[in-house]
TIGULO-172470 format. One record per residue: residue number from 0; residue in three letters; x, y, z of N, C-alpha, C, O in turn. Coordinates in Angstrom, 3 decimals. Atoms other than C-alpha are relative to their C-alpha. Layout:
SITE|pos|code|n.east|n.north|n.up|ca.east|ca.north|ca.up|c.east|c.north|c.up|o.east|o.north|o.up
SITE|NUM|ALA|X|Y|Z|X|Y|Z|X|Y|Z|X|Y|Z
...
***
This chain:
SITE|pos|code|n.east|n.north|n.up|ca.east|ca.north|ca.up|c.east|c.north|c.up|o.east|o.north|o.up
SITE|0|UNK|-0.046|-0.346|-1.404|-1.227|9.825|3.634|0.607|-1.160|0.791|0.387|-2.343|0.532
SITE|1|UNK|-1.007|0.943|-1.133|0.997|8.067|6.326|-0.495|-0.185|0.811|-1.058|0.754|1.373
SITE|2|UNK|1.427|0.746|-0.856|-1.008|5.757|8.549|1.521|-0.983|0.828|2.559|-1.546|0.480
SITE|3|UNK|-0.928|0.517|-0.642|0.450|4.646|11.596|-0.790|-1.887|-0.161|-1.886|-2.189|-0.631
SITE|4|UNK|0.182|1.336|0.155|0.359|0.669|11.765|0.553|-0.587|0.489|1.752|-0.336|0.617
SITE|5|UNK|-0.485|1.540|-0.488|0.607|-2.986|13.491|0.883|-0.223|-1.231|0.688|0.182|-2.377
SITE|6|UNK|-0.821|1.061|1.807|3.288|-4.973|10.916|0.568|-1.172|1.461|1.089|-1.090|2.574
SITE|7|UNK|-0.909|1.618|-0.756|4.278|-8.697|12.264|0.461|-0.212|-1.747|-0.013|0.125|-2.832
SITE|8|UNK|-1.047|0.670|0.636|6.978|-10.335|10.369|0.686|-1.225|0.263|1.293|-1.492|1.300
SITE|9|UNK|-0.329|1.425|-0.645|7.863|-13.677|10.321|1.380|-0.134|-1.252|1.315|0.343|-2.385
SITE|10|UNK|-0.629|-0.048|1.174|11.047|-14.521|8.458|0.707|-1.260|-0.351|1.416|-1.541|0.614
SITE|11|UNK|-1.051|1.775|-0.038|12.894|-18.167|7.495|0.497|0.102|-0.879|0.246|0.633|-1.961
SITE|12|UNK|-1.048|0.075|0.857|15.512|-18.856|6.310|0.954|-1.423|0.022|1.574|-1.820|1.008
SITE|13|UNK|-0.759|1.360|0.047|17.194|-22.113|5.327|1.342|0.195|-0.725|1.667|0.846|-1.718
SITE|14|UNK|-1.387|0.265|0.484|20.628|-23.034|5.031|0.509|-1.526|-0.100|0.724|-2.084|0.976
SITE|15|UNK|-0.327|1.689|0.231|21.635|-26.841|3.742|-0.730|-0.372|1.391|-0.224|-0.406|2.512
SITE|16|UNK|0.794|0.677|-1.138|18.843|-28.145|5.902|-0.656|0.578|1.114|-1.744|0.242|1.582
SITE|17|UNK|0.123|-0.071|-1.431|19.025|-26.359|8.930|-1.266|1.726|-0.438|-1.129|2.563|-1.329
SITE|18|UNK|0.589|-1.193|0.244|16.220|-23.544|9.202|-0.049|0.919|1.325|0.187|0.474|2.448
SITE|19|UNK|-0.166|-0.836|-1.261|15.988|-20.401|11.501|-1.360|0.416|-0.458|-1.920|0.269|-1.544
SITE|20|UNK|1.022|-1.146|0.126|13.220|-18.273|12.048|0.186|1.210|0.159|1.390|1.461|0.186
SITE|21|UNK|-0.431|-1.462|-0.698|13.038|-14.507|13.054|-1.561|0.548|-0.033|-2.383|0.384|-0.935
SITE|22|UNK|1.774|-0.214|0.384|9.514|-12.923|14.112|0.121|1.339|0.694|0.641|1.296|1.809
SITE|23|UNK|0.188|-1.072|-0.643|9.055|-9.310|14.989|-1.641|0.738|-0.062|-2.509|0.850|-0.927
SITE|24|UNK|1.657|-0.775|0.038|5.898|-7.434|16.171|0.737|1.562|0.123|1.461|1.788|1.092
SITE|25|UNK|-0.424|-1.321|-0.587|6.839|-3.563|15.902|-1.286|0.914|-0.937|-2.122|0.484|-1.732
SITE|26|UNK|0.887|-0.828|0.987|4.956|-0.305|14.505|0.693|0.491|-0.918|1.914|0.341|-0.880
SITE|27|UNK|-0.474|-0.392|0.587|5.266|1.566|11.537|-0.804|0.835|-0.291|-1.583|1.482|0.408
SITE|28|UNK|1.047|-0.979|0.688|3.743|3.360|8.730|0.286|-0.685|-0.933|1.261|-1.420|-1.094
SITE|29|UNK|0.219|0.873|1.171|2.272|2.200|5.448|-0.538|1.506|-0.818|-1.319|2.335|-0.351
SITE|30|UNK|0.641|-0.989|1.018|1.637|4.724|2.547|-0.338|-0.702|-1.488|-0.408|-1.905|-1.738
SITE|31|UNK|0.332|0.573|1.174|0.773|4.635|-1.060|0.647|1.310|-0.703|-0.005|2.354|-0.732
SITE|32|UNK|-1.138|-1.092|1.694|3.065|7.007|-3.677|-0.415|-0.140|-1.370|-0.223|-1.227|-1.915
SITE|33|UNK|0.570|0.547|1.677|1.720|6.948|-7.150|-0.117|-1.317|0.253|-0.764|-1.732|1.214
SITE|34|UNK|0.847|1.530|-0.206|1.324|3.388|-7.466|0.409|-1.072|0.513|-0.163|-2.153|0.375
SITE|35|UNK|-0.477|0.785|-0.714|3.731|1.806|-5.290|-0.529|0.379|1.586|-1.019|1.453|1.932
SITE|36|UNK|0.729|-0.263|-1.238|2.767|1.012|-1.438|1.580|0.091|0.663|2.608|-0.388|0.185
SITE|37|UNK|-1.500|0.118|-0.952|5.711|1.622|1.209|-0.426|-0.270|1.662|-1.405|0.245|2.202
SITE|38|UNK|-0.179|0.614|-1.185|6.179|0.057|4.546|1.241|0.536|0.692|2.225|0.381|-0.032
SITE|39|UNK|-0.704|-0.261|-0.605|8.460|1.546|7.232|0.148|-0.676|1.154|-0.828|-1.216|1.675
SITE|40|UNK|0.276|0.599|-1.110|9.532|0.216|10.030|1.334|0.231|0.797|2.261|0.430|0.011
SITE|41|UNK|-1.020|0.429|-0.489|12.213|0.048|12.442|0.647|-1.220|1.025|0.056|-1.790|1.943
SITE|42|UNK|-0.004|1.411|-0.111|14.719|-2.858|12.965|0.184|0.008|1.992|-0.122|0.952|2.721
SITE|43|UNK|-0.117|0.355|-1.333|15.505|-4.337|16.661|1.234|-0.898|-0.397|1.654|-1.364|-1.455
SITE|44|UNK|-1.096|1.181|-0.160|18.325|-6.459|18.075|-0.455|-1.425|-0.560|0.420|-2.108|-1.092
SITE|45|UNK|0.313|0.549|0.542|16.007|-9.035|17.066|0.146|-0.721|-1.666|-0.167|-1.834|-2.089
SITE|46|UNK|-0.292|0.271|1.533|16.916|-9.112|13.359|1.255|0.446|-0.480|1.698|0.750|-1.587
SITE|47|UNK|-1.656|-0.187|0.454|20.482|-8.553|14.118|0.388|1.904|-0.632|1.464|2.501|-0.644
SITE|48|UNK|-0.769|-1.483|0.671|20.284|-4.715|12.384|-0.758|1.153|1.127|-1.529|2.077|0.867
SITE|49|UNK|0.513|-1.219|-0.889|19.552|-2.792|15.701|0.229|1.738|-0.479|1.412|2.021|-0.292
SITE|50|UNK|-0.296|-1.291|0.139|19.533|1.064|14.704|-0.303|0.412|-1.200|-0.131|1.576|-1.561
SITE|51|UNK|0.096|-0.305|1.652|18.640|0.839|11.099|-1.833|-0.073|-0.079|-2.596|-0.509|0.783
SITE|52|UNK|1.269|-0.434|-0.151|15.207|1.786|9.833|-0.158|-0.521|-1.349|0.404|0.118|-2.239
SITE|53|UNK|0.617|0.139|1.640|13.485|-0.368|6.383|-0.916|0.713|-0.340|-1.753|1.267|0.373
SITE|54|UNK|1.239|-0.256|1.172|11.460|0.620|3.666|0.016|-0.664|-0.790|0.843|-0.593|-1.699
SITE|55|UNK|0.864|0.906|1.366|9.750|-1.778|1.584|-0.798|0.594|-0.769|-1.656|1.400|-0.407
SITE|56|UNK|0.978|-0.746|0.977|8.241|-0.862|-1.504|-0.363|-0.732|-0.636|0.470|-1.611|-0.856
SITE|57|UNK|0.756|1.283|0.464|5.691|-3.073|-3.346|-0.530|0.745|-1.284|-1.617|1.314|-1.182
SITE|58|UNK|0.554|-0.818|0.831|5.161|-1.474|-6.448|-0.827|-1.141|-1.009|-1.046|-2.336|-0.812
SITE|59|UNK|1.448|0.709|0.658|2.494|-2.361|-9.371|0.441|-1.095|-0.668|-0.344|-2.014|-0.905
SITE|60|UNK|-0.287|1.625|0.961|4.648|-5.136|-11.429|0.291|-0.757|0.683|0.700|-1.829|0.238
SITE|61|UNK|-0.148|1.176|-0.665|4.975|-6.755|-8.206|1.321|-0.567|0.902|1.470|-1.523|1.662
SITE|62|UNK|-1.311|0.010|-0.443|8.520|-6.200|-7.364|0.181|0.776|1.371|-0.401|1.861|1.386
SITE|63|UNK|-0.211|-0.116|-1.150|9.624|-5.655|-3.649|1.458|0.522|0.195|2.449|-0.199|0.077
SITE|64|UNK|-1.346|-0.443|-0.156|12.456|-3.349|-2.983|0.117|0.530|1.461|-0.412|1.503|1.999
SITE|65|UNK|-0.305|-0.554|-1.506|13.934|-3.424|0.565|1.258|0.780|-0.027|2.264|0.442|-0.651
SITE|66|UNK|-1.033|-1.282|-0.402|16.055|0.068|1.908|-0.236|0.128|0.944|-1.270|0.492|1.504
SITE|67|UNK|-0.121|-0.001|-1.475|17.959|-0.415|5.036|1.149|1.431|0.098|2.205|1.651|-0.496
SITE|68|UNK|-1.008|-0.999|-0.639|19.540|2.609|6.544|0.881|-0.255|0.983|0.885|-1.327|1.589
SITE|69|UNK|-1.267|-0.136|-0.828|22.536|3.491|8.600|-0.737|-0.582|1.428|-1.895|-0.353|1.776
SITE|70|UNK|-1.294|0.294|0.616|24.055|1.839|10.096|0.181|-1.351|-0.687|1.261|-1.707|-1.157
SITE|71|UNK|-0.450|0.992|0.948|23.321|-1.403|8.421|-0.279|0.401|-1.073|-1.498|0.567|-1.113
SITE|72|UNK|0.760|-0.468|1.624|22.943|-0.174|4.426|-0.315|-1.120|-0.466|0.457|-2.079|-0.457
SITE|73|UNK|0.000|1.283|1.297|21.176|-2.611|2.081|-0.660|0.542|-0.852|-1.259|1.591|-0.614
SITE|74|UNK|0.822|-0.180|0.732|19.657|-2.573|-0.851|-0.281|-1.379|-0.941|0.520|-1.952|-1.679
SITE|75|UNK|0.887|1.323|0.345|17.498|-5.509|-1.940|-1.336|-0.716|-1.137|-2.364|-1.243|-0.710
SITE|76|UNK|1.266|0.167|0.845|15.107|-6.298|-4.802|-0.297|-1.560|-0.515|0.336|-2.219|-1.341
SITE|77|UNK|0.720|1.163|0.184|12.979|-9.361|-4.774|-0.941|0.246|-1.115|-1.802|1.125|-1.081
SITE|78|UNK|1.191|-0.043|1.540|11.087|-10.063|-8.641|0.064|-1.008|-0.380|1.065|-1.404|-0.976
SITE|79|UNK|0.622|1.527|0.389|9.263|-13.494|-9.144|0.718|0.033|-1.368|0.602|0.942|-2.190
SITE|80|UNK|-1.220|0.114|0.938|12.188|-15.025|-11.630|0.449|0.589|-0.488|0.366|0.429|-1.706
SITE|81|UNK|-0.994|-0.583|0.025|14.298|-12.933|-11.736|1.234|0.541|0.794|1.102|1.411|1.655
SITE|82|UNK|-0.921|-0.341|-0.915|17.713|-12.628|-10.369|0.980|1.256|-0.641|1.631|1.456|-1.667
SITE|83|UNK|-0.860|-1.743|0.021|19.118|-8.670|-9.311|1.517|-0.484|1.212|1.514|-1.273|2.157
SITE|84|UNK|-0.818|0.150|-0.708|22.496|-8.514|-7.905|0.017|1.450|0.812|-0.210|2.486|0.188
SITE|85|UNK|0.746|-0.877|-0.493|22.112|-6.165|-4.841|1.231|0.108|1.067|2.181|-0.644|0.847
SITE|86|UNK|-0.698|-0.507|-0.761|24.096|-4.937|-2.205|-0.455|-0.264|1.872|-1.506|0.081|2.413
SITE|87|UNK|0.672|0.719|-1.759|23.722|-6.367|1.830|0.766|0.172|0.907|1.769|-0.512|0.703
SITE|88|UNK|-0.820|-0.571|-0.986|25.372|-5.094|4.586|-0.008|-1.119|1.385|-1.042|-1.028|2.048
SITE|89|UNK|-0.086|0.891|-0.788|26.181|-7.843|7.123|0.615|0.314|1.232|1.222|1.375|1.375
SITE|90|UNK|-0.979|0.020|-0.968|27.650|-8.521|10.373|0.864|-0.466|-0.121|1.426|-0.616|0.964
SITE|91|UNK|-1.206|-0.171|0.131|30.499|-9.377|8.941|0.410|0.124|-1.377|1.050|-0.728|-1.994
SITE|92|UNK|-0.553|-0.693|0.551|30.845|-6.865|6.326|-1.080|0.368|-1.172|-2.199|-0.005|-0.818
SITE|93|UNK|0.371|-0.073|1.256|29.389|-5.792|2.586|0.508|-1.035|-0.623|1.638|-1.513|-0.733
SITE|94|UNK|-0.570|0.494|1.154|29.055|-7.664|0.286|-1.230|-0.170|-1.323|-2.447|-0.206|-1.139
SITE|95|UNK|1.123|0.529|0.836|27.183|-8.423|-2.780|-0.430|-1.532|-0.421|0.265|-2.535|-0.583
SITE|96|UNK|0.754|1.525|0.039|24.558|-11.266|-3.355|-1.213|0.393|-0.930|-1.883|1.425|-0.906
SITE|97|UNK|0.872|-0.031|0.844|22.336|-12.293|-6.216|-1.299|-0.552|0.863|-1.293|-1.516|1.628
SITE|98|UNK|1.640|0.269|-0.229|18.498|-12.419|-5.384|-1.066|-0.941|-0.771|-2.230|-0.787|-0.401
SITE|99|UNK|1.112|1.089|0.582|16.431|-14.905|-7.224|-1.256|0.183|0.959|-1.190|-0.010|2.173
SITE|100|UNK|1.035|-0.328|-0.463|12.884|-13.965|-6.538|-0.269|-1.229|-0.593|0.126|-1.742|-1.640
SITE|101|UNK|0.620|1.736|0.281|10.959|-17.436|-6.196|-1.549|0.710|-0.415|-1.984|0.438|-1.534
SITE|102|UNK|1.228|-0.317|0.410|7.413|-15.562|-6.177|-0.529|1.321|1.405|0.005|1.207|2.508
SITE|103|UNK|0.030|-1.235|-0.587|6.115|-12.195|-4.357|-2.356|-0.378|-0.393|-3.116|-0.513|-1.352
SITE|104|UNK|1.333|-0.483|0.154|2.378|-12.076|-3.456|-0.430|0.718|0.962|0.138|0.611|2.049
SITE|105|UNK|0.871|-1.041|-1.229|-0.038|-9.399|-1.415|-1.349|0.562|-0.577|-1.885|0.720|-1.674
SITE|106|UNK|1.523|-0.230|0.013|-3.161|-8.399|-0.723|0.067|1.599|0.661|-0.956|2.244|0.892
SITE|107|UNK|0.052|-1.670|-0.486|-1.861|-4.656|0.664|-1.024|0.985|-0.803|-1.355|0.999|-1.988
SITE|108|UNK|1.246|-1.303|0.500|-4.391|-1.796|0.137|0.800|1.314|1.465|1.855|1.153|2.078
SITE|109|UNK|-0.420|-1.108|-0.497|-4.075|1.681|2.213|-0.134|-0.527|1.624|0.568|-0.155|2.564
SITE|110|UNK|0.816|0.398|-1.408|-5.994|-0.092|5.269|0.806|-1.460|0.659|0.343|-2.278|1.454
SITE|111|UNK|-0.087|1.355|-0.111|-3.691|-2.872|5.359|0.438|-1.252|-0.518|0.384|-1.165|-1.745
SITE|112|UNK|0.373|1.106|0.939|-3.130|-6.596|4.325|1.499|-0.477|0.065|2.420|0.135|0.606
SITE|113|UNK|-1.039|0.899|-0.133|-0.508|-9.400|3.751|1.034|0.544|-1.169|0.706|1.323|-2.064
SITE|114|UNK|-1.105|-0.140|0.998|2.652|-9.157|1.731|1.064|-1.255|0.598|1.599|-1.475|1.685
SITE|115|UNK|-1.116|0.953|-0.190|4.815|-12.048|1.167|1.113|-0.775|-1.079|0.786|-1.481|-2.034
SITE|116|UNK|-0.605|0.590|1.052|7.766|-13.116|-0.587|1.159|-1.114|0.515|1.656|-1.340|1.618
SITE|117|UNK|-1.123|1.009|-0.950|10.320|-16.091|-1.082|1.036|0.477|-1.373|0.848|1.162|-2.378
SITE|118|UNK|-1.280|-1.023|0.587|13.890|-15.410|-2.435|0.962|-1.497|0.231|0.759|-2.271|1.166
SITE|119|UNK|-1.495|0.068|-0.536|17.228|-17.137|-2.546|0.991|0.871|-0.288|0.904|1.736|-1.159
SITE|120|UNK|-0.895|-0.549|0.275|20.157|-15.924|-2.341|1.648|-0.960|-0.086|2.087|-1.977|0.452
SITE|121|UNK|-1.240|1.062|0.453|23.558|-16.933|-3.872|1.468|1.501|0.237|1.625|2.701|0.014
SITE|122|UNK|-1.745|-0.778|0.232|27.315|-15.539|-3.435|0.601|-0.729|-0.988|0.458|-1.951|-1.044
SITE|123|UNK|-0.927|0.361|0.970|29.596|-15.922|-6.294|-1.173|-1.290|-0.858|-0.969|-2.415|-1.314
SITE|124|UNK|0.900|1.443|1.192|26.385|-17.839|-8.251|-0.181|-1.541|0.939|-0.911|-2.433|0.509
SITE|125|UNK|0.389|1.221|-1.013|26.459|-20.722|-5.201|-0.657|0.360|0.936|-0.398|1.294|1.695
SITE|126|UNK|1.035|-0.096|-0.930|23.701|-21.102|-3.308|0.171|0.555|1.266|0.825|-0.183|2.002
SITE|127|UNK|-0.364|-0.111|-1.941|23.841|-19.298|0.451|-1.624|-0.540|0.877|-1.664|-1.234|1.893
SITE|128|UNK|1.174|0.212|-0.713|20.360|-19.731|1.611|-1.466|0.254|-0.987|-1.479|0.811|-2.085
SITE|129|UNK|1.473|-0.393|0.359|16.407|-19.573|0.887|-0.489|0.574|0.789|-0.282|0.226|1.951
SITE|130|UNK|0.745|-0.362|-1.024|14.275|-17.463|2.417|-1.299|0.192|-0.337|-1.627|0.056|-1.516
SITE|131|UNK|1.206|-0.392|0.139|10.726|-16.498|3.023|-0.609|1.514|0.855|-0.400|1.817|2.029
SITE|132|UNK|0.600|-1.115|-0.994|8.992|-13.361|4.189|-1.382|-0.184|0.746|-1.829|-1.076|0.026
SITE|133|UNK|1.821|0.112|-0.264|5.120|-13.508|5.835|-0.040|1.656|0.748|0.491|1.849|1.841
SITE|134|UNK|0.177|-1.455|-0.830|4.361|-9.547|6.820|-1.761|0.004|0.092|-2.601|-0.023|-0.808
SITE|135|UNK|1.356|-0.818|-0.221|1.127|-8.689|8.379|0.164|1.622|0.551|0.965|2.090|1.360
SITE|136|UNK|0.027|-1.215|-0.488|0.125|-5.175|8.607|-1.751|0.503|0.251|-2.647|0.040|-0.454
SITE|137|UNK|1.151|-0.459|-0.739|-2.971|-3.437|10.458|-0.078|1.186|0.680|0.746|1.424|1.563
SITE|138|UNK|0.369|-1.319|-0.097|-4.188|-0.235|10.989|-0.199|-0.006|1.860|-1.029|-0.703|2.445
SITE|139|UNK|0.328|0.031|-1.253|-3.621|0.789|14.857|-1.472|0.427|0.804|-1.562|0.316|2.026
***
C-alpha cells in the first residue's frame, strides 16, 4: 500500500576538493513490492531536474536503483563495491558514467526510516566526483 510521506534529502558531492551540497524537503510516497521498498518523489529546480519525477528502489541485497523520468531520463544503480555503468541525463547532455558504490545502508520499513548511500562516479574510468546521499522519510 502507497503511504503518503515527509522525505528530506541531503546530497554532497565533491569534486577535487571543492564540495556542494543540495537539500530538499518535498512529499512523496513509500511502498513495499515483494521485497523491494520504493520511494517516489518529485524533483524541483532545486536539484537542477525540475519536471522529472524519481523512484528509488532499495531492494533486499541492498542495491539502490534510481529512475528519473522525462524530461531528465536516468538510470542509476548504486551496490556497495561494485561498479554498474549506467546512463545520466545531464544539463549538458547524456551520457554514460560508471557508479562505484562505496557502501548503501537503511533502516526503511513501511512506516519509514533512513536510507543512505555513498557512490563515485567516473567518466571514461577517471574520477568525476564522490557523492553521498542522507534521505529521511516519515509518515505524514
Amino acid at each position: 500500500m502507497k503511504k503518503d510521506v515527509f522525505i528530506s534529502i541531503k546530497g554532497i558531492q565533491r569534486v577535487e576538493g571543492d564540495e556542494e551540497v543540495i537539500e530538499l524537503m518535498t512529499v512523496g510516497n513509500l511502498y513495499k513490492k515483494r521485497d523491494s521498498y520504493y520511494l517516489t518523489y518529485d524533483e524541483t529546480e532545486a536539484t537542477g531536474f525540475s519536471g522529472s519525477r524519481t523512484t528509488l528502489k532499495l531492494d533486499r541485497e541492498g542495491r539502490v536503483t534510481l529512475q528519473r523520468s522525462n524530461p531528465h531520463q536516468s538510470h542509476m544503480i548504486v551496490e556497495a563495491g561494485r561498479r554498474h555503468q549506467c546512463h545520466y541525463d545531464t544539463a549538458f547532455g547524456d551520457m554514460f558514467i560508471g557508479v562505484l558504490g562505496v557502501d548503501v545502508s537503511s533502516t526503511l520499513t513501511e512506516e519509514g526510516g533512513e536510507l543512505e548511500f555513498r557512490y563515485s562516479l567516473d567518466i571514461n574510468t577517471e574520477l568525476a566526483s564522490e557523492n553521498e546521499v542522507h534521505i529521511n522519510v516519515r509518515e505524514m
